[in-house]
N, C-alpha and C positions, 0 to 999 in steps of 0.2 A: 504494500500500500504506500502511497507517496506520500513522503514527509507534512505531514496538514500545515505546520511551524512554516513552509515554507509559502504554500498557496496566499493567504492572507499579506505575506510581506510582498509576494510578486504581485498581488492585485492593486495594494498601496502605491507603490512604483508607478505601476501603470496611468493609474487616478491622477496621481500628483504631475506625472510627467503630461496626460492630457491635459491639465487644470495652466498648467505654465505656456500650453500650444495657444488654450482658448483663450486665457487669460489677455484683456483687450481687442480682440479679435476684430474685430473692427478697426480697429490703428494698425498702420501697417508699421508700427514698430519693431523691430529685433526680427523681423519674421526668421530669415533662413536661420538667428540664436536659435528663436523658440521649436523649429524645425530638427533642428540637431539637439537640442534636448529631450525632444520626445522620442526619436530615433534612439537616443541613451538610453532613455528609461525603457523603453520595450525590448531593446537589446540583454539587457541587466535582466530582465523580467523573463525573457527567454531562457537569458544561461540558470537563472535559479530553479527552472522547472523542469527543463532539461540537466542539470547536476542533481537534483532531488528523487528525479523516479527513479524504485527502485526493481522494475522490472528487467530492464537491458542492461548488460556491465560492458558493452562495448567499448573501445579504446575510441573509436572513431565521434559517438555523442560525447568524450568525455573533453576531446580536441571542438568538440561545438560547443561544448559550454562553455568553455574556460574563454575561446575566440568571442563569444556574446557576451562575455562579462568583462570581457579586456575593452573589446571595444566599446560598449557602452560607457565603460569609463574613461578611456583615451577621448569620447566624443564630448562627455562634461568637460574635459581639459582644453578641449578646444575652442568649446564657447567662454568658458573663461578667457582664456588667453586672446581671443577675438574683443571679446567687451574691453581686454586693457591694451588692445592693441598691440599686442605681444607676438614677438614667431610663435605661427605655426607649428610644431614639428611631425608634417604628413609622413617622412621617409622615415623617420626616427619609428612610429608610431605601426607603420603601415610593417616595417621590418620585426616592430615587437610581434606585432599579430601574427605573422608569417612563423616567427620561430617557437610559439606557444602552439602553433598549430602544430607542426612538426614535431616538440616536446612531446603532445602527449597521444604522439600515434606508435607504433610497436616499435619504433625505434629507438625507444628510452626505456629504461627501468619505470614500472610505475613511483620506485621511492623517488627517481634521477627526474621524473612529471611533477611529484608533486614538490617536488623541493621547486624546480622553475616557475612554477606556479605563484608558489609563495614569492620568489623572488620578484615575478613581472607585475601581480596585483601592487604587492608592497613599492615598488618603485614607483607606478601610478599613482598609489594614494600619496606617498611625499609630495608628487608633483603638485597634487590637487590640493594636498596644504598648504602647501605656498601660496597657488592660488587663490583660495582663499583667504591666505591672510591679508594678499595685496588689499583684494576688494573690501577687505572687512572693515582693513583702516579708516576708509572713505566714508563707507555708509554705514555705519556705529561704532566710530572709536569705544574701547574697553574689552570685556573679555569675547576674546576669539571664537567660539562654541564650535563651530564648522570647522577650522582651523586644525582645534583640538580634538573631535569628530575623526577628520581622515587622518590626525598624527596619532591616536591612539591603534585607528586601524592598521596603519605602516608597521609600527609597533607589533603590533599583535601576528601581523605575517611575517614580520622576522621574527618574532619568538617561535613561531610554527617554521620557518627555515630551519633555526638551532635546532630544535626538536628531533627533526627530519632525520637530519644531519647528524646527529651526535646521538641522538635518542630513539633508531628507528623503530626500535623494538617495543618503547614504553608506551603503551596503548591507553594507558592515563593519561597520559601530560597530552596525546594527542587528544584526548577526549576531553580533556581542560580545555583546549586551545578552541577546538569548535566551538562552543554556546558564545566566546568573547567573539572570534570572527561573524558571527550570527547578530551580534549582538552590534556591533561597533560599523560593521559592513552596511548593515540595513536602515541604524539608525542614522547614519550621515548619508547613504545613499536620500532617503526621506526628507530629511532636515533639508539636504544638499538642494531639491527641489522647491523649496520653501523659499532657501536664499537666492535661488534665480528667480523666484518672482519678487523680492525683495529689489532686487538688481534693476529688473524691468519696473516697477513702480516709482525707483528713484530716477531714473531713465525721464518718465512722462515727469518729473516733478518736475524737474530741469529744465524740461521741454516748455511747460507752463509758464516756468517760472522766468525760462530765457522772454516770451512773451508778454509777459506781462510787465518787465523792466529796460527791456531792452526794445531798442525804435528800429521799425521793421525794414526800412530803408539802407541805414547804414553799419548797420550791427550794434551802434553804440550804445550807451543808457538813456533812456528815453527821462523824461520828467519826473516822475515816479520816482525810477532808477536812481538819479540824481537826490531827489529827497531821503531815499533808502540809506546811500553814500554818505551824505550829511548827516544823518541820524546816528551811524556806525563813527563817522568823527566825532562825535559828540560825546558816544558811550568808548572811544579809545581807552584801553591800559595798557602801557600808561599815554597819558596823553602827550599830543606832537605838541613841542614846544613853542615853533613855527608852522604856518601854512601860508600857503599864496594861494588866490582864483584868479580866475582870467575869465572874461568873455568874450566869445571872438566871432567874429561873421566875416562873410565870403564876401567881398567887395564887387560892387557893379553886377551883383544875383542875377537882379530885373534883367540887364542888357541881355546877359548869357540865356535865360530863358525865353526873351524876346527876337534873338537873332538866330539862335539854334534849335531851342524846342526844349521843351520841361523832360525831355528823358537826357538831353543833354546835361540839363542843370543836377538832374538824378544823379549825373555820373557824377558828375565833379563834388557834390557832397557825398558821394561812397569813396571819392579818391581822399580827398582831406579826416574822410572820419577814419580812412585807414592807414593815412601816413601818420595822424595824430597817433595812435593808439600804436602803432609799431616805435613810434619815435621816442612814448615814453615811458617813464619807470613801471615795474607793477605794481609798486604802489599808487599811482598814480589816478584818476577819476577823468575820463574824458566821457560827455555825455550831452547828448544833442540837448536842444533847451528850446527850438522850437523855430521854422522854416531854417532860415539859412546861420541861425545863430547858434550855436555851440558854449558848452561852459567846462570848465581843465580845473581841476581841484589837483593841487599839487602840496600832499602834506610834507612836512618836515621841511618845506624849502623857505631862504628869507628872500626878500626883496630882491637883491641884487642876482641871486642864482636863478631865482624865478622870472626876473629878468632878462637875460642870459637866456636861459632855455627857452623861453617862450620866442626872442625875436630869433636864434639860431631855427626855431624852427617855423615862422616866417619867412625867413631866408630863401632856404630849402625846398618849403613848397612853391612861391612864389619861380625856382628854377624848375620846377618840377611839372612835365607834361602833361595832360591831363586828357587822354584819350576820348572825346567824346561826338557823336554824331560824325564821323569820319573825319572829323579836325584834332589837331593837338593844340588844344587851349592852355594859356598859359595865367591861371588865376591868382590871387593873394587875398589876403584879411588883414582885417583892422582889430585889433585886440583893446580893452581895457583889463588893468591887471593891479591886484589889493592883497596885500599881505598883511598878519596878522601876529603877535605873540601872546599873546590873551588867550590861557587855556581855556576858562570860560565862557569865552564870548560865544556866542551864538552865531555861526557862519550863515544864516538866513540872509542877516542883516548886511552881511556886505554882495549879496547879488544884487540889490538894486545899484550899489555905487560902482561896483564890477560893469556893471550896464551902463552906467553913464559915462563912466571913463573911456568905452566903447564908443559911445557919439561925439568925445572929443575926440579920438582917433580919428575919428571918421572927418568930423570937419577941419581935422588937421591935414586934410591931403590923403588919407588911405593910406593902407599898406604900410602900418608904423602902430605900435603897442606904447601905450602912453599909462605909467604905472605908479603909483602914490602907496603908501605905509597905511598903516592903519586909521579907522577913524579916529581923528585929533589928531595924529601927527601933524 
């Protein structure tokens, strides 16, 4: 009769690897991940029911199961490694399968099978701890669960290696080693499917949340976004002792969208939101603020540096071509720019004077950052 312990754990598998397919199904997020996850899980779900019955002692089903539960697991490692943008490793992966298949046909000792066995699961599950750990940092720093899941299981098929190996004969300590591999295999196999839709959830949050902060134009922070920025300088620790803002707009807009055409103009604020944003620091806030006007929060910088960087990268774009409607346009901005050493002050307060120092740019001739100290300096 075939082990009942095992039917229930292979149906679980199944479920949860379905639940990760449909899960959003509607969004075409993650598809080929969640594609290759469910192929895992019914792969895994395969080899446990084919290693479970106990009618056939065949060499040749014992090289199919072990091949459905390698690869099911080699296939979790891939969507991990795909979600962090990781190699692949198809030849690495596709040679393990190949020599487990090999392992356990009449070619090998069954002790000489299952020792390789132990061996190729346990290398996998390493793998897949790591990979999990990577992801776990991201999406809930603290304890590892999943991590510690496949490192217990690593674990446990090298202690069934030693065994093997040194202990073939002691049918205890084999008999120990099963209920833990049953035990540690199936519950991080389960869990394992839990934290890929975990993965996929944070995935959409992201996706939301890029939406909702960020201006769909030119990637930047949209107004929102901007306030969100100010808000997270406010609650700094510790806080910047210096900050400078700038407000900047694209000079002679109107002309460019009047002589070329508003997908022209489109370009040239996606070109400046994206020389902006490469030019400067990471910590740095550059965030649309509304048509052709932009606002650059630059914490820790004083006057003079904020100065400094800001017309350096005036400079720059003012050289810098700007591909648009089959012309290369050559644009500039007017900046207004307010620094600050007042931990407490309230940076709200200085986008209005940030703005106005903006329209004396402006009727200074363009193309020139005109920049004052704080208010009362």
């Amino acid at each position: 009769m075939i082990d009942v312990h095992i039917l229930p754990i292979a149906l679980t598998i199944i479920l949860v690897g379905w639940s990760s397919w449909r899960f959003a199904a509607s969004q075409a997020e993650l598809v080929r991940e969640r594609r290759i996850w469910l192929q895992g899980c019914l792969c895994i779900a395969c080899g446990l029911v084919v290693e479970a019955q106990p009618v056939l002692h065949w060499r040749w089903l014992d090289a199919l199961s072990m091949v459905f539960l390698l690869g099911g697991y080699q296939q979790f490692a891939l969507v991990l490694a795909c979600l962090q943008r990781r190699r692949c490793w198809y030849v690495a992966d596709a040679a393990l399968c190949l020599l487990t298949l090999l392992a356990n046909t009449a070619l090998l000792p069954l002790q000489w099978a299952a020792m390789w066995n132990a061996l190729a699961l346990g290398a996998v599950f390493v793998r897949l701890s790591w990979l999990h750990w990577q992801i776990e940092q991201h999406i809930r720093p603290g304890y590892p669960i999943l991590t510690t899941l496949y490192a217990l299981g690593a674990i446990t098929f090298a202690l069934r290696l030693v065994v093997l190996g040194w202990q073939a004969d002691s049918m205890l300590l084999l008999d120990m080693s099963d209920p833990l591999l049953y035990l540690f295999v199936s519950t991080a196999t389960i869990y394992g499917s839990f934290g890929f839709l975990m993965v996929i959830l944070r995935q959409r949050t992201q996706h939301l949340v890029r939406e909702t902060l960020q201006d769909s134009l030119t990637g930047a922070l949209n107004r929102r976004g901007l306030d969100e920025a100010l808000q997270q300088l406010r609650q700094a620790v510790p806080p910047f002792r210096r900050v400078a803002m700038a407000m900047l707009d694209v000079d002679h807009f109107k002309q460019v969208n009047d002589r070329y055409g508003h997908a022209a103009g489109d370009e040239v604020l996606r070109q400046l939101a994206q020389f902006c944003r490469q030019s400067l620091r990471e910590q740095d806030v550059f965030a649309r603020y509304g048509g052709e006007e932009f606002c650059v929060l630059l914490p820790g910088a004083g006057p003079a540096d904020a100065l400094r960087k800001l017309d350096a990268l005036r400079e720059q774009f003012a050289r810098l071509p700007v591909l648009a409607a089959g012309h290369a346009l050559h644009c500039t901005f007017s900046a207004g720019l307010v620094s600050w050493e007042d931990t407490k002050a309230n940076p709200d307060q200085y986008l209005q004077q940030a703005d106005d120092l903006l329209y004396q740019a402006k009727r200074a001739g363009r193309n020139c950052v005109v920049a004052v100290g704080a208010v009362g300096d």
